[in-house]
N, C-alpha and C positions, 0 to 999 in steps of 0.2 A: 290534348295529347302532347305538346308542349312541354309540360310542366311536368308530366309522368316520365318523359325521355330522358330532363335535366338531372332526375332524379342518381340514377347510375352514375355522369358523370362528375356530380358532387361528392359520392362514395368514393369513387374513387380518386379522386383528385386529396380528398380528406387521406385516404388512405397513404397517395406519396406523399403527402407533407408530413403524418406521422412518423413513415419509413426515413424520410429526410432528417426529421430530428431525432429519432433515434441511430439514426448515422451519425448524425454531429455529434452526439451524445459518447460514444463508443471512439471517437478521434481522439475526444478530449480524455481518455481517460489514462492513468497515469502506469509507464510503462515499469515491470518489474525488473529489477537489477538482474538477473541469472540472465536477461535477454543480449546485455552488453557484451557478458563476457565469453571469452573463446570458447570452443569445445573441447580443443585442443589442452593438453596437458603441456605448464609454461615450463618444464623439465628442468626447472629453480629452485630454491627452498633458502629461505632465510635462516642463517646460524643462533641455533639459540644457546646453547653454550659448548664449552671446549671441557672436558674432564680430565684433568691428569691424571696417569697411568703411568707406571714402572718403565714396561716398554714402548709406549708410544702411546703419544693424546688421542683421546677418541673425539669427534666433533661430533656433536647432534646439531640434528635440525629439522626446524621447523616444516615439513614436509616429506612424504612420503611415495609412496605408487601411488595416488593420486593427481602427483606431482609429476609423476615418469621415471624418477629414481629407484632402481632395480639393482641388487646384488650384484656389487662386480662392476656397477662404470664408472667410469673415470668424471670428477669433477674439478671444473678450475676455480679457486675463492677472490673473489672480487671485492674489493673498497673503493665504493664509489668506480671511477672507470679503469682501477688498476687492478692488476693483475697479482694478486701477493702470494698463492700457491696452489695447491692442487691435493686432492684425497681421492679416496676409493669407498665407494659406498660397502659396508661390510652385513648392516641389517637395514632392511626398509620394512614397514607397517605403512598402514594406509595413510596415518597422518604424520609417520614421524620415521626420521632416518638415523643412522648414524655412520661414519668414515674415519678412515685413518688418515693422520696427514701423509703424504706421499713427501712432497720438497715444499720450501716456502722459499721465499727470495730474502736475500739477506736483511735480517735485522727484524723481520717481520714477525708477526704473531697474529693467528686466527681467533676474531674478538667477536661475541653477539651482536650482531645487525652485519655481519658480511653476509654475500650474497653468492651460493654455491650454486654451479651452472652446469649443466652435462655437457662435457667434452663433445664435438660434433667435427667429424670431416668436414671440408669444403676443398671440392672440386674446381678447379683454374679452368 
């Protein structure tokens, strides 16, 4: 009678050690990039180029409503951690924008690889 009783606890013990390595198995396995990143919309877009125009340069860029850029906001263009001017987003599409320059700071020119940022209050 022994030997019939051992029997279940052998099933089963088989059983967690399966479940066990099929845990380790599922830890190890390799996590996909979409898991990293925000959900949030980073309300940026990289300049891909400036187009001249009569009456004023149009900027496009790399980014769209996707991005969070919407008709009508205001963005400031950044080189590296400076501040060089500021557009208005005038068409957005999901992958791609485009603005007017608003001001630049003197001497400056909006070049591809600047980095367009939506203007955002902050509260003191």
């Amino acid at each position: 009678m022994h030997l019939l009783s051992a029997q279940p606890h052998s099933k089963l013990a088989s059983l967690f050690l399966f479940g066990a390595l099929l845990a380790g198995c599922v830890v190890r396995a390799e996590v996909p990039a979409f898991v990293k990143e925000s959900i949030y919309s980073p309300n940026a877009a990289t300049v891909s180029t400036v187009v001249p125009a009569l009456a004023a340069d149009v900027v496009i860029l790399d980014g769209g409503l996707e991005q969070g850029l919407r008709l009508g906001m205001k963005c400031r263009i950044n080189r590296g951690t400076q501040s060089i001017g500021e557009l208005i987003i005038i068409e957005s599409r999901s992958d791609r924008s485009a603005g007017l320059i608003l001001e630049l700071v003197d001497d400056s020119t909006i070049q591809a690889g600047d980095i367009a940022r939506v203007k955002t209050l902050q509260n003191s």
